[in-house]
C-alpha positions in Angstrom: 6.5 2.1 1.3 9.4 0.3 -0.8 12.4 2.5 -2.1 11.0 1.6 -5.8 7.2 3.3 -4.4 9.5 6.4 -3.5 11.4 6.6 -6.3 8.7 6.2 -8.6 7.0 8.9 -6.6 9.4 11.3 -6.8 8.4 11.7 -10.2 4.7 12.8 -9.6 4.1 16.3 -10.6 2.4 18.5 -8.2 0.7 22.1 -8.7 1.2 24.5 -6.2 -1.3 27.6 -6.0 -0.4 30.5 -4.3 -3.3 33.4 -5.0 -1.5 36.7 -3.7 -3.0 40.2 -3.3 -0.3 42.9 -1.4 1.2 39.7 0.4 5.1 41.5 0.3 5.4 41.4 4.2 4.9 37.3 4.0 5.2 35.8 0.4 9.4 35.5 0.5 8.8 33.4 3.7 6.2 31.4 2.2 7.7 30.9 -1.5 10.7 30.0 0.1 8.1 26.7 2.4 7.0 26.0 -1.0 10.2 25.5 -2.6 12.2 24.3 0.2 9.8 20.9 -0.4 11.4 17.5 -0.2 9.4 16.6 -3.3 11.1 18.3 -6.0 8.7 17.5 -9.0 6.7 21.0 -8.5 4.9 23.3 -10.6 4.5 26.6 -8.6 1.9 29.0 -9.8 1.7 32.1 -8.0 -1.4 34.6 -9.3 -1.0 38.1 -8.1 -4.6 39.1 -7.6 -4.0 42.8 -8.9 -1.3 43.6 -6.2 -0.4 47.6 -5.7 2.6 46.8 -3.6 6.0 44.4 -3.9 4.5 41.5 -4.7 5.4 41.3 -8.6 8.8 41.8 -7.5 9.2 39.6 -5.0 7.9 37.1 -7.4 9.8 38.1 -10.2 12.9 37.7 -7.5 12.5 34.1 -7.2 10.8 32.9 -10.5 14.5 34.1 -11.6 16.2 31.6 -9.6 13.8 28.7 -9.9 12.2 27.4 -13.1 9.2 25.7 -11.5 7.5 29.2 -10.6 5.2 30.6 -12.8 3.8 34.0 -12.5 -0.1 34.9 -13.3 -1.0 38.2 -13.1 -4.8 39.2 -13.3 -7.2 42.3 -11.8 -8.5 42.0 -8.3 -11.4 39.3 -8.3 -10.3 37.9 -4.6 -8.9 34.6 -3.4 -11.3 32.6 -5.1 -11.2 33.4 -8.4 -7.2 33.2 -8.1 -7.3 29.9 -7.1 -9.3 29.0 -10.1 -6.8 31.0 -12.4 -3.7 29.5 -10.6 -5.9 26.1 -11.7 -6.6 26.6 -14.8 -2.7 27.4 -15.2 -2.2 24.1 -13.6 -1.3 21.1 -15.8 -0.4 18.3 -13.0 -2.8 15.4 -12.0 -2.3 16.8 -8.2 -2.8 20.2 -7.0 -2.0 21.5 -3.8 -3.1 25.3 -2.4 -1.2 27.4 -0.2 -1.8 30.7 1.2 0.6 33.8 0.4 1.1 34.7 4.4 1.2 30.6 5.5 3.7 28.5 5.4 4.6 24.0 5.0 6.7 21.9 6.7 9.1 20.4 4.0 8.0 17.6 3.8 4.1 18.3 3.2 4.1 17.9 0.1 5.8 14.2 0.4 3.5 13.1 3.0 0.3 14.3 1.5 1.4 12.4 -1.8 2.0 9.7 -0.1 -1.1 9.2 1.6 -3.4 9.9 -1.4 -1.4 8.6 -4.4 -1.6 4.7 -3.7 -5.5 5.0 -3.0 -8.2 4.5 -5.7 -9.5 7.6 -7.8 -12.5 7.5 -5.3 -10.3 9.3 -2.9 -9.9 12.5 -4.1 -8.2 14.7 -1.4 -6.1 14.7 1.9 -5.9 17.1 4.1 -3.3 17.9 6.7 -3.7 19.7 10.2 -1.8 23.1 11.1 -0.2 25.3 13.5 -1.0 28.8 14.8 2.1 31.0 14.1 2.3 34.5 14.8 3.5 37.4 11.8 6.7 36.8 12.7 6.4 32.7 12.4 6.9 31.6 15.8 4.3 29.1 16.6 1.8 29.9 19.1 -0.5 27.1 19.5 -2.0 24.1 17.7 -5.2 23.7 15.6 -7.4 21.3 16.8 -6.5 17.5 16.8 -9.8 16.7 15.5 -9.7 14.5 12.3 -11.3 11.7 10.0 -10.9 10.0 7.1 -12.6 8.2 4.3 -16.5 9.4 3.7 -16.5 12.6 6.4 -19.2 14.8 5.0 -21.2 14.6 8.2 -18.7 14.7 10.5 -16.9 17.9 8.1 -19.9 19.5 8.2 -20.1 19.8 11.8 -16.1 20.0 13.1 -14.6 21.7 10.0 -11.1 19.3 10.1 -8.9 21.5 7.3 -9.4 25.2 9.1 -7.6 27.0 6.7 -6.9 27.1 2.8 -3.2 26.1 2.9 -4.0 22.4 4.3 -5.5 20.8 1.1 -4.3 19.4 -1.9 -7.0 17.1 -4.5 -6.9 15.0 -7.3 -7.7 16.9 -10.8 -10.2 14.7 -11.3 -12.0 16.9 -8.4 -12.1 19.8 -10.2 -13.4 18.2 -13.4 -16.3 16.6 -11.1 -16.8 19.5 -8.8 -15.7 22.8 -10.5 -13.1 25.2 -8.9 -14.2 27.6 -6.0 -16.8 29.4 -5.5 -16.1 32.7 -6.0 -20.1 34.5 -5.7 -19.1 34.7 -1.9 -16.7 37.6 -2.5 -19.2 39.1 -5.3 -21.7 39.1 -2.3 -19.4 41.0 0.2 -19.3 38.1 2.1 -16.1 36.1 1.2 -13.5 34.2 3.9 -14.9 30.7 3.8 -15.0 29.5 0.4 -12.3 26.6 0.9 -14.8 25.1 3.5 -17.2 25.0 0.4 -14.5 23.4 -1.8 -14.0 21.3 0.8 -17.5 20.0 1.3 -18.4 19.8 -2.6 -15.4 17.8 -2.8 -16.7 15.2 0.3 -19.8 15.0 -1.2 -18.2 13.5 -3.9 -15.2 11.7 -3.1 -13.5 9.9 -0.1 -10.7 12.2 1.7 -7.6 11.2 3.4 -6.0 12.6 6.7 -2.2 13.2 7.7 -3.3 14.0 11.5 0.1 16.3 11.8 0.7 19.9 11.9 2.5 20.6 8.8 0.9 23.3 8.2 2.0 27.2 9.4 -1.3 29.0 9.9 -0.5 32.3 10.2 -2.7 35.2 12.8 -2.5 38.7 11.5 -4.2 42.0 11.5 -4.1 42.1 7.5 -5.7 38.5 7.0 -9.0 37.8 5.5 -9.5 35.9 8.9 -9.1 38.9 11.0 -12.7 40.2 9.7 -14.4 38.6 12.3 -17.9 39.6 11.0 -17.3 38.9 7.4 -15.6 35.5 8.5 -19.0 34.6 10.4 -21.4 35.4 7.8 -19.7 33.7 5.0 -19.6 30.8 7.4 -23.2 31.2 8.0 -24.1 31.3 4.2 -21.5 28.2 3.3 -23.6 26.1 5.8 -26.9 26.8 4.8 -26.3 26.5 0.9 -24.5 23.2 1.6 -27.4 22.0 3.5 -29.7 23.1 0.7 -27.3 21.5 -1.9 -28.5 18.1 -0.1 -31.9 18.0 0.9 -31.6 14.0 2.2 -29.4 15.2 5.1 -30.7 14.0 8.2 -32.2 16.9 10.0 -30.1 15.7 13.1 -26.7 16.2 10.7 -28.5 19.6 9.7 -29.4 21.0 13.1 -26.1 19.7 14.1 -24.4 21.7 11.4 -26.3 25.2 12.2 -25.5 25.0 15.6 -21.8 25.0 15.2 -22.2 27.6 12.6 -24.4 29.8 14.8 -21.2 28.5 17.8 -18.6 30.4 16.0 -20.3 33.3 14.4 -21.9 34.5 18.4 -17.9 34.5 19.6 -17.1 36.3 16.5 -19.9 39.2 17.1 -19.8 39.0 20.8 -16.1 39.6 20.5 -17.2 42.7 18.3 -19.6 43.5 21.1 -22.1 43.2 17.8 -24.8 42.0 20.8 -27.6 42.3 17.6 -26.1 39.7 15.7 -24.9 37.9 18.9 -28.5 37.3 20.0 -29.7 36.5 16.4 -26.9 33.7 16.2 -28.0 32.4 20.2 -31.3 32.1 19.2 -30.7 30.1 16.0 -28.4 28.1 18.6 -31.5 27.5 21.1 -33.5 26.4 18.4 -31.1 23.9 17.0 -29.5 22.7 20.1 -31.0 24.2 23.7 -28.4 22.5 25.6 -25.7 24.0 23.4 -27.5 27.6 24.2 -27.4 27.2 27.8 -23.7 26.5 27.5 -22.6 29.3 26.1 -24.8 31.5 28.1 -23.0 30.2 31.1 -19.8 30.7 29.9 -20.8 33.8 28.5 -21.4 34.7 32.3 -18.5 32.9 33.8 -16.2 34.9 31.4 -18.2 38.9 32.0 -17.2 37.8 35.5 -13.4 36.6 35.5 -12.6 39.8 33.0 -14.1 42.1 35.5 -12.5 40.8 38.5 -9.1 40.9 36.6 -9.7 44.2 36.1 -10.6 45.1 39.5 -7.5 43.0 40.7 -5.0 45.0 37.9 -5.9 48.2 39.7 -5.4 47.0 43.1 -2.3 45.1 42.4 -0.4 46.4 39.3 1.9 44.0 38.1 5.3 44.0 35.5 4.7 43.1 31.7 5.4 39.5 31.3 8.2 38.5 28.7 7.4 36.7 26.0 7.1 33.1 25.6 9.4 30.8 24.7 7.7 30.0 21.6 9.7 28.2 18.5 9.5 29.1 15.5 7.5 26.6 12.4 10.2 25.3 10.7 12.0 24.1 14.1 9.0 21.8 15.6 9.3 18.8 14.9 5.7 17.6 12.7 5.5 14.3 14.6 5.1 16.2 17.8 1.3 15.6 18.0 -0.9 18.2 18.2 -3.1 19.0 21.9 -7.0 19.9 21.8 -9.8 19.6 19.5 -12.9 18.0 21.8 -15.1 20.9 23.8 -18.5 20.3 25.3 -20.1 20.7 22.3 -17.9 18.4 20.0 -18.3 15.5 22.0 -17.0 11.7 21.0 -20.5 10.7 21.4 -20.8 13.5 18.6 -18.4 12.4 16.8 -19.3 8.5 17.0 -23.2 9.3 15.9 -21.6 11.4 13.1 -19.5 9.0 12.3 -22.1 6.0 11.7 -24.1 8.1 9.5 -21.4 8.8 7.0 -20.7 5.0 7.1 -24.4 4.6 6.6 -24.3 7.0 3.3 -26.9 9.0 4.7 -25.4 12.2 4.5 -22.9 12.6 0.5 -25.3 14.1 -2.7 -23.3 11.1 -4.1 -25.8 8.9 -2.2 -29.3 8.5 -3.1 -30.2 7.1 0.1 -32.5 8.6 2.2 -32.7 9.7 6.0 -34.5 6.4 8.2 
């Protein structure tokens, strides 16, 4: 990109969303990710979602100091419908959403612009990859590596490249084709996965970029809509199945596909709960979808019952010291071009992928395709 591209990108007006509810023990670190951006030309609106703690204050504190934040206060109606306010708030052509407890690399914003701006209004998003940090930001591992671009809905479907809601920014032009998020999930006790929705309206749609770097801080805590594991799995569960109803010419391959690695992640999520009722109910849809994928887990179901008992056994028989902590670094200090590690398992293969991949350059899969399965 020529200095006059830069320059005249510098100028480009993006929205920042930040939906809080009771964030105080996070939102300074975050607010201060979002404004700490190399791209200056920000709107930030932040919409406390009917907080009963510090959070008006805290962002009263820095809307003080900085004229680009903007402060929306409304009733608890969850993450959703905040994101929609913050929207609706919004007046810049690009808008970007960040999470009140994650945090950006500062130059997110500039590299996500970057990547989307000079492609045609039939790409509407880009999407970055994250980082695993811990409450007190020190990183603890990476997301997956796993990501695509151009016409993914297939292959999103199945792998779930974004991971979190802080990794996404769109066009406007999304929301006026789309809508905002869906925010029935939360209505329906069953909210945690509505920016996979947003996501997958918006590929059905639209063409999405990647930047295949962790830029984003994805941060694991006790207090986070995430740590519900059963919630998390049922809203998973019901995101799937009314995408796959949303498209009735998705190739039952794409479908089955799609189920499976729903049912994948809601068994670990009940089996860690030890919720063995829900555990079965989500092996058995994974047996019917996919009875190689069934036998898998089984095994390692197995495999791991054994190691934890023999740890166990061998704890007793030879106690050992509490090991220090790891020499983890903190976000801000790892450098985003270090590449991120993981992302293929047994189940997501690269044949997967490939197979994937040639339907959604077929068009069999997007609602925005009137082609039909072969």
């Amino acid at each position: 990109m020529t200095e006059m591209d830069m320059s005249t990108m510098s100028g480009i007006r993006v929205a920042v969303v930040i939906p809080a509810y009771n964030a105080r023990n996070y939102l300074a670190q975050t607010l201060q990710s979002a404004i700490d951006q190399t791209h200056r030309a920000l709107e930030i609106v932040i919409v406390d979602d009917g907080s009963t703690d510090d959070t008006a204050s805290i962002c009263r504190h820095f809307a003080a100091s900085d004229p680009r934040i903007r402060i929306v206060s409304t009733e608890n109606r969850g993450v959703a419908a905040a994101r929609n306010t913050g929207i609706e708030a919004s007046k810049s052509d690009y808008i970007a959403f960040l999470d009140a407890d994650d945090l950006w690399h500062r130059t997110y914003i500039e590299r996500m612009l970057s990547a989307l701006h000079p492609l045609p209004n039939t790409w509407g998003a880009v999407y970055a990859l994250h980082r695993h940090i811990d409450p007190e930001g020190y990183c603890t591992r990476s997301g997956s590596s796993l990501n695509a671009r151009d016409t993914i809905f297939n292959r999103h479907l199945v792998f779930r490249f974004v991971g979190n809601g802080s990794g996404f920014m769109v066009r406007r032009a999304v929301i006026e084709k789309i809508g905002g998020y869906d925010s029935s999930y939360a209505r329906q006790g069953i909210g945690g996965c509505e920016d996979f929705d947003f996501e997958l309206r918006t590929a059905e749609h639209f063409k999405i970029e990647t930047v295949p770097l962790g830029l984003v801080g994805y941060r694991i805590h006790s207090a986070a809509m995430s740590s519900d594991r059963s919630q998390m799995a049922l809203s998973l569960l019901a995101v799937t199945e009314q995408c796959i109803a949303r498209n009735p010419q998705l190739p039952t391959f794409v479908a089955n596909c799609a189920r499976a690695s729903a049912h994948l992640y809601a068994f670990s999520k009940f089996a860690a709960l030890k919720d063995w009722r829900r555990a079965a109910t989500s092996l058995k849809h994974i047996y019917h979808h996919s009875p190689m994928l069934a036998s898998d887990v089984l095994y390692k179901l197995i495999l791991s019952k054994a190691d934890r008992a023999a740890r166990r056994t061998l704890s007793k028989a030879w106690p050992v010291r509490e090991q220090k902590r790891k020499n983890f670094k903190k976000f801000e200090e790892i450098d985003p071009l270090v590449p991120l590690v993981g992302g293929w398992s047994r189940f997501r293969t690269k044949a997967l992928f490939r197979r994937l991949s040639e339907i959604d350059r077929s068009g069999e899969c997007s609602a925005a395709t009137s082609s039909q399965e072969a």
